[in-house]
N, C-alpha and C positions, 0 to 999 in steps of 0.2 A: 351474542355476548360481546360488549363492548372491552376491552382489554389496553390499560396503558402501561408499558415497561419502559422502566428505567436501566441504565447504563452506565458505565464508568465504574472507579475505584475514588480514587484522588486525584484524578484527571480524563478526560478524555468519556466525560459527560453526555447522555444522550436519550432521547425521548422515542418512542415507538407507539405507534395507537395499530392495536388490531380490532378490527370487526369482523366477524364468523369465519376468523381462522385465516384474513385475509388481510395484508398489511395497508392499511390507509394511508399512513405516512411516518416517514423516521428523518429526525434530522440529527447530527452534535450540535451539544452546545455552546463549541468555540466557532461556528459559523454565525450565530446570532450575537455571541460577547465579544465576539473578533479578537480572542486573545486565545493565541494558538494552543492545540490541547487543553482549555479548559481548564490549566490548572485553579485550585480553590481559591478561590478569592472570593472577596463582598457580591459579586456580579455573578459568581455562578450559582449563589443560595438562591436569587430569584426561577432558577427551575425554567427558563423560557421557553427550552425545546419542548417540552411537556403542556407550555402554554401553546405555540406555535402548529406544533400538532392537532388541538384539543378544536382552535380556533380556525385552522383551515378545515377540519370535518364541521364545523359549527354543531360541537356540541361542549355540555362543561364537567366539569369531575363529579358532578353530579350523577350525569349520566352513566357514568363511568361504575363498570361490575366488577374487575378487579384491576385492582396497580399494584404492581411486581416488577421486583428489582434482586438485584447479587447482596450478600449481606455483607457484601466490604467495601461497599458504596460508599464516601463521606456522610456520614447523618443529617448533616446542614442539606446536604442537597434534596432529600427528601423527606424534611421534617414537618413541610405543609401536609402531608399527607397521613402523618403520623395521628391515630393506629391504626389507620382500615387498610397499608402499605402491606404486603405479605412479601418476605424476603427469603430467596434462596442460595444454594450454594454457587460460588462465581465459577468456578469450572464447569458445573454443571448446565448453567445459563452460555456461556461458551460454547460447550455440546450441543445445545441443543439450536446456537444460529448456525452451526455448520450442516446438521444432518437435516434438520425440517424442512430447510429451502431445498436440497438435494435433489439431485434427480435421481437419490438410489433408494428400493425398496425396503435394503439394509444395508451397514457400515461398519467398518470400525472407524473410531473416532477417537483423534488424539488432541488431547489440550496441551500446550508448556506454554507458559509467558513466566513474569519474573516475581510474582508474589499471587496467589490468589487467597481464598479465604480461609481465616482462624482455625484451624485445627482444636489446638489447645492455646486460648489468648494469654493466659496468664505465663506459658512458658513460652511464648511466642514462637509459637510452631504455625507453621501456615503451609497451605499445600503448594507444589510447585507444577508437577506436570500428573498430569491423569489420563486412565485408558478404559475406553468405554469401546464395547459392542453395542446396534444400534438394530431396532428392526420392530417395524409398525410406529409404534409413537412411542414406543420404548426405548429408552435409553440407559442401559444397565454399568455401571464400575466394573473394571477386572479389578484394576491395579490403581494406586495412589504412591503419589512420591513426595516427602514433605522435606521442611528446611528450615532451620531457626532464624528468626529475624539476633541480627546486632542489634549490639546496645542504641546504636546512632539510627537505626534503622534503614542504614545506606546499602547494604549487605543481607543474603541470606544465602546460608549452604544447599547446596543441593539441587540450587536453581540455574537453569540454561541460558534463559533472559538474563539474569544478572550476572552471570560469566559473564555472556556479550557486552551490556550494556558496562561491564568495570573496564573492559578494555577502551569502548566507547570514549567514557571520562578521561581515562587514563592519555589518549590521546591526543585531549584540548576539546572534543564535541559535548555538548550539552547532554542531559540527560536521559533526553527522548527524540534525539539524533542516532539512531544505530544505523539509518540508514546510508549517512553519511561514513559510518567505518565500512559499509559494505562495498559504497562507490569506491574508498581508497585502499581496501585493498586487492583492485586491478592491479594495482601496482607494486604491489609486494613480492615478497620471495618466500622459500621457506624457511630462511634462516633460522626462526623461530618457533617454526613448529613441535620438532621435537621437545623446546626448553619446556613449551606449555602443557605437554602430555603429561608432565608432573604434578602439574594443579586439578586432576580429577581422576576419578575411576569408574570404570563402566563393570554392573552385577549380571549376574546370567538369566536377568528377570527384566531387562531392557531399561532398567535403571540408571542414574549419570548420580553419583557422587562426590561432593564438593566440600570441602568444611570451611571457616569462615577462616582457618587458619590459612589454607591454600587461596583462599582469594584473598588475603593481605600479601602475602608471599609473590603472588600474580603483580599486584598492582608494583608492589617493589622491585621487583623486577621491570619492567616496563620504564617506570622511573629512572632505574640505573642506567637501562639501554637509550633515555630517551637523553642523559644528562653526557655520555660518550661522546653526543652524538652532535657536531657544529651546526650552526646554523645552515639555513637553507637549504639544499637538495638533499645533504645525508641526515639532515632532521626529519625532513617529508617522506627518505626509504625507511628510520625506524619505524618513523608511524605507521604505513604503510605493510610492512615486514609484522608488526601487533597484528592489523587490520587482518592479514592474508592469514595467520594462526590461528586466531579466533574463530574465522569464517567456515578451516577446513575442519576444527573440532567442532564447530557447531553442529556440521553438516554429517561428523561421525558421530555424536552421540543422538541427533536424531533419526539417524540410518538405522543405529542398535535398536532405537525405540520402534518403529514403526518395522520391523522385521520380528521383535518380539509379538508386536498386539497383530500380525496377520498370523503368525506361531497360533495364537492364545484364538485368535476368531476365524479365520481359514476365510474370510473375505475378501473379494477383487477386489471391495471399494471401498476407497478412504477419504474420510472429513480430518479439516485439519481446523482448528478455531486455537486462540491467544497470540498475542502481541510478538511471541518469535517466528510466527508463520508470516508475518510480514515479509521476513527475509527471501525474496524470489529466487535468490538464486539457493538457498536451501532447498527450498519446495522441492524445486528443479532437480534436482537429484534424487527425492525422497519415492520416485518413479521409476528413473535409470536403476538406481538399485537397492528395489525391495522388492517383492513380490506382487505389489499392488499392482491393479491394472488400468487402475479409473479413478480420481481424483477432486474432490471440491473442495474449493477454500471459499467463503464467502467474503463479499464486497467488506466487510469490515470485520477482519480476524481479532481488533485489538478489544481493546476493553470496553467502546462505544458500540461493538457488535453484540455486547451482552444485552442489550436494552433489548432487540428483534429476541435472541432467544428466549430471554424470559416471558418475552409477552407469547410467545409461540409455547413454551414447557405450561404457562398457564391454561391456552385453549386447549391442547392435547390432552397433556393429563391431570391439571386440576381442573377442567373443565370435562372430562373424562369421551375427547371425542378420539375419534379414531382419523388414520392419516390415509384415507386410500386415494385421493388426489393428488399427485405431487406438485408444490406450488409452482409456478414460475419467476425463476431466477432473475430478478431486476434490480441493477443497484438506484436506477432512479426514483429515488423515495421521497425527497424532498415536494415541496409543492410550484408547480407551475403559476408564475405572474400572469397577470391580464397583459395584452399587447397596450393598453391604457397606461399601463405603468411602466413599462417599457420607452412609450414615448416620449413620456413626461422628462423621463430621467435623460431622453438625447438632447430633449428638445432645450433644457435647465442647461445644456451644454453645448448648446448653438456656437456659440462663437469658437466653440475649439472641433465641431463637428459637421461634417455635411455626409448627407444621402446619396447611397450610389443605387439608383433606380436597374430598377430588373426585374425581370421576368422569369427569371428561374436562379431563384439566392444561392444552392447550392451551383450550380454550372458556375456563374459568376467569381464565386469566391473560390470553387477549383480553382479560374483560372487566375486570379489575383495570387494564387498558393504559388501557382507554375512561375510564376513572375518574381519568385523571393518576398510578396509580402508574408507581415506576421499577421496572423490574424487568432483576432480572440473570437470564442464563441460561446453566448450565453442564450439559452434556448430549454423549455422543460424542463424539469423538477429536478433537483440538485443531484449528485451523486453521495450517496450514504457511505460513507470507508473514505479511505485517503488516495484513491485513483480518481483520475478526470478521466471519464470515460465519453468525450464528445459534447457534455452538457455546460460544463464549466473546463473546457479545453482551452489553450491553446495551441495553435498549429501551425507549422512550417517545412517547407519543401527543405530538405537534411541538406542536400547536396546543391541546395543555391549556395555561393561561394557568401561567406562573413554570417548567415544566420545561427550556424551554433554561436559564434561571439557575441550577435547581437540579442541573441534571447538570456545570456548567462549577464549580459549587462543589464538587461530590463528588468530582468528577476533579480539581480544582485546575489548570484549561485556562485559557488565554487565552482570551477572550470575543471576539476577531475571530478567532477558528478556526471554523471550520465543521463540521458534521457530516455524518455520511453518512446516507444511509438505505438502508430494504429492503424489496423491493416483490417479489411474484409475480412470476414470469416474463409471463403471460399478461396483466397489465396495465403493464407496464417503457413499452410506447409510452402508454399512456393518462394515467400518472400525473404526464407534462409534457406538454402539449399543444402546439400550433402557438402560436407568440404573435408579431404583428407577422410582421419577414420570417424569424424564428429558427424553427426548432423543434427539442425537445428529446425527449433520449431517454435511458433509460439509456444510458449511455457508457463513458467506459473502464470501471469500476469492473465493471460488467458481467463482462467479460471476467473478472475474477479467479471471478465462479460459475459463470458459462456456459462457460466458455473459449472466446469468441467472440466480434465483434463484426458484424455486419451493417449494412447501408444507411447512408450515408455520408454523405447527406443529411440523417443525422436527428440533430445533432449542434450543439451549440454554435457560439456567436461569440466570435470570437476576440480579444485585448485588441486590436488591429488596429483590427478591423472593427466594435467593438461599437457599439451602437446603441438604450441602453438606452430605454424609451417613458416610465421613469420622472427620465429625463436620470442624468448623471453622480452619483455619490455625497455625501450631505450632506456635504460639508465638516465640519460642526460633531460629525457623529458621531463623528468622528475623534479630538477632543480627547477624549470621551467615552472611547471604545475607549481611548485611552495612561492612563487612571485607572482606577486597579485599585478605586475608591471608590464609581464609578460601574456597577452592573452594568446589562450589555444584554440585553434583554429581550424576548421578541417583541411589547411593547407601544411600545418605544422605540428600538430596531432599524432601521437606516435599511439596506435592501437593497435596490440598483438595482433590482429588481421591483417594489419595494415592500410595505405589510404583505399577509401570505396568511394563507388559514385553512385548513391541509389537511382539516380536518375538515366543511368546508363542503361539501356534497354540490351547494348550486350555484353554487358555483365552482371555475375549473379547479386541478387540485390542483398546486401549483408551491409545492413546498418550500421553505425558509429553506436555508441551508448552501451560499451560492451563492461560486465560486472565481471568478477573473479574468475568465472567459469568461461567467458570469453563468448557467456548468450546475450543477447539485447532483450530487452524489457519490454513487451508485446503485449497491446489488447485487441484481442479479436471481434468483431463487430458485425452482426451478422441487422440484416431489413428489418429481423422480427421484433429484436434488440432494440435497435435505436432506427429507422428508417432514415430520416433526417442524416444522421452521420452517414449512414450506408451509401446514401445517395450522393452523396458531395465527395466520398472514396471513389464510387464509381464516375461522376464526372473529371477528377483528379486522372485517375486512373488510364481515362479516354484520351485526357488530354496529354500525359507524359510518357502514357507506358509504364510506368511506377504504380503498385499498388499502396502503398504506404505512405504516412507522414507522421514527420516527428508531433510528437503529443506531450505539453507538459501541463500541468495544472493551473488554471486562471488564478493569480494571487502574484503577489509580491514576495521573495523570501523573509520567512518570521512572521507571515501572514496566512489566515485560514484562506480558502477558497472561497470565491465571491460569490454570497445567497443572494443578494437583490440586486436591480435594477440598476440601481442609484451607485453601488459598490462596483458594478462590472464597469462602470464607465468613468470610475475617480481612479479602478486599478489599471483600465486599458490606456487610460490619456499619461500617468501619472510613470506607466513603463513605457509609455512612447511609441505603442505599437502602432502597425499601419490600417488595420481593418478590422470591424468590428461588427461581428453577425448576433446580430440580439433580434430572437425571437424572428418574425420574417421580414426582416431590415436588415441593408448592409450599411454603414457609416464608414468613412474612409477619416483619420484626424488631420486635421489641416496644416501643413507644413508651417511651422514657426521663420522668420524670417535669417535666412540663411542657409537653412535646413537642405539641401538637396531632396 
């Protein structure tokens, strides 16, 4: 049974092709329109990811037995297909990319993001978060939480995503930037905390209610506290001070949730799917404490992950099969280029490229990593979700002196963002050690390579409870951070841990890139996963003593990650980076005249 699911709402657009229960290939479709998230425009009605998919298995919609999608999909975007399209509920599609790919026999399974489907349209009622027990191919509701849409449609009550994302706005970040209020508030206090406990209330059924009253009230508040406030450093603590509130209620109303539905199913194991599981260092707690013991979030929790589930709710149970294989958890979905078109594309860039000949590309580019170069890496079929997990990375040794500055220039980043990194599987526990009464582990982020998360114990502090040894955050960094004049450095860097040297072999390795909770952002990468990445960690590895490197995603900021050939090497010359592993070739860019 040939099966193609669609994804998205009003953004964040995405195609899935399954064949006998077994994913051929998933792409989004702001990786093909280049126009981040997908929002609706003229460009995302042509449906490409759905072409793209259909075209790399060489087949056509013809062949095609069913296409299924969320029914609060835009209609523009799959009106080619209109009527043989079968459309289901977007929670439900949600559900089912968290638990099918799973390695658990049974789940419970929780959805929240910030809108999902119509309830009652005409009162504009739409559900907000839902709880499912899960087991064989079944996928059952306990509970439903719904929330009126405003008039403006900016707002809806009841919803967890739109709590976050109103403070988001309220801050100055766009509206599908929450990940940017998570980066900043590292540096918050609580000062705020308490004021926000006013804007919602939690029922004895792990419920979060919110009226549209209290999120005006919310927003105006924030305003007032944001107009107090002068420019520069005490502007960048309000915002900040919003960011750190938001973070520590988001993290208590989904503790209440996911403590209710292990209550209601008495299962170890939890799926987490929609757009607020994005948030890592939520996740990250939602382990430390609940009763769960075992955890997966799949490579794409937001509304682009709904495309795998529905095409998977299709084979299972409207295609009426049964689940006793469990699949393997891969986010690389996308399709791998010929090494033909790879070349093509250095070769169209001769004059700003040359070949650095070898014999073994990962040793090599290990040791170009030891050396302080950046290097991009594009190789095998894209990553599906919004982590680069090795295929469309980029990479840098943390603790060469000026590389966080110069990656935050190439990308054009905010310099209080953080980064992730990428570490073996086989050292994920070693590469954060116990510190004081915390210890640290790969974490959520985990979960998007392993499709996993174990020991519950090993897991961040939470803004709550934090307890940094190096106290509270410099104050004065802060004004730093609001000046784009000032860059931050890891010589001038002030992180509750304080400075680290990952390359120190004797000291414990504890990353830079640290979020509210004071964890770093971790994907774990085991041979069976990605071989190619595993092997270029372990020559890294041989070579520093260090098992880890910082990992950000190949792209430009305000830009999707690079799907082709031709994109990896307009984004790699165009950031100025130094090395560039496409496919099994290294290119080194040729230094402009001047340039050191």
């Amino acid at each position: 049974m040939l099966i193609l699911g669609l994804g998205g709402s009003i953004h964040d657009f995405s195609a899935c092709l399954l064949h006998e229960g077994k994913i051929v290939c998933a792409i989004e479709e702001e990786r093909l329109s280049r126009s981040k998230q997908a929002f609706v425009d003229a460009s995302t009605f042509r449906c490409k990811a759905a072409r793209y998919c259909l075209d790399y298995a060489g087949v056509t919609e013809k062949d095609v037995d069913l296409i299924i999608g969320a029914d609060n999909i835009e209609s523009r975007y799959y009106a080619r297909y209109v009527p043989g399209i079968r459309l289901m509920n977007h929670h439900l599609a949600h559900a089912a990319s968290a638990f099918y790919p799973s390695p658990f026999t049974e789940a419970a399974v929780l959805v929240a993001d910030g809108r999902g489907s119509y309830l009652d349209r005409e009162n504009k009622i739409v559900e907000t978060v839902t709880y499912y027990a899960a087991g064989g191919a079944e996928i059952r509701e306990i509970r439903k939480v719904a929330g009126r849409e405003s008039d403006d449609f900016r707002n809806v009550s009841n919803s967890a995503g739109l709590f976050y994302l109103a403070v988001t706005e309220e801050i100055g970040f766009g509206p599908m930037y929450d990940e940017k209020t998570l980066a900043v508030s590292a540096y918050g206090t609580d000062r705020l905390v308490e004021p926000f406990r006013a804007f919602y209330s939690l029922d004895d059924e792990g419920g979060f209610s919110q009226t549209l009253g209290q999120m005006n009230e919310l927003r105006s508040l924030i305003r007032a506290e944001l107009g107090r406030s002068e420019s520069g450093g005490e502007l960048f603590r309000t915002k900040a001070d919003a960011a750190y509130a938001v973070q520590v209620h988001l993290e208590r109303i989904l503790i209440h949730a996911c403590r209710y539905l292990h209550k209601r199913t008495g299962s170890d194991n939890l799926c987490l799917a929609g757009s607020v599981f994005l948030n890592h260092a939520a996740v990250n707690r939602l382990l430390r404490e609940t009763p769960f013991k075992r955890l997966y979030l799949p490579p794409a929790p937001g509304d682009a992950g709904a495309a795998v589930g529905s095409a998977l709710y299709g084979h299972y149970v409207l295609g009426g099969h049964h689940r006793e294989a469990l699949l393997p958890a891969t986010p690389y979905l996308g399709k791998p280029y010929p090494a033909e078109a790879m070349e093509e594309a250095a070769r169209k860039a001769g004059d700003f490229l040359e070949e650095v000949k070898t014999e073994d590309i990962n040793g090599q580019a290990a040791r170009l990593l030891s050396e302080g170069n950046l290097v991009a890496v594009f190789r095998g079929g894209a990553e599906f979700g919004p982590k680069a997990l090795g295929n469309r990375s980029i990479l840098a040794d943390a603790g060469f002196p000026g590389n966080i500055s110069r990656l935050n220039s190439a990308k054009k980043r905010e310099a209080f963002r953080p980064f992730g990194y990428i570490v073996l599987e086989e050292d994920a526990g070693k590469a954060i050690p116990p510190q004081g009464e915390r210890r640290f582990q790969a974490h959520a982020a985990e979960a998007y390579a392993s499709g996993r998360l174990d020991d519950a114990e090993s897991v961040g502090a939470s803004p709550a409870d934090r307890t940094d040894p190096a106290g509270p955050v410099n104050p004065a960094s802060l004004a730093d951070l609001a000046d784009p004049a000032t860059p931050v450095t890891p010589a001038n860097r002030t992180d509750p841990v304080g400075p680290v040297n990952p390359r120190d072999p004797a000291t414990p390795v504890n990353p830079r890139g640290l979020t509210t909770e004071g964890a770093a952002q971790m994907h774990a990468i085991s041979p069976g996963l990605n071989a190619e990445m595993a092997a270029l960690l372990e020559s890294y590895k041989r070579i520093t003593g260090c098992p880890l490197l910082l990992n950000t995603s190949f792209n430009l900021d305000g830009e999707p990650m690079v799907e082709t050939p031709a994109e990896a090497v307009r984004c790699f010359l165009k950031a100025e980076l130094d090395v560039l592993l496409m496919g099994n070739k290294l290119y080194r860019r040729k230094k402009t005249e001047g340039e050191a």
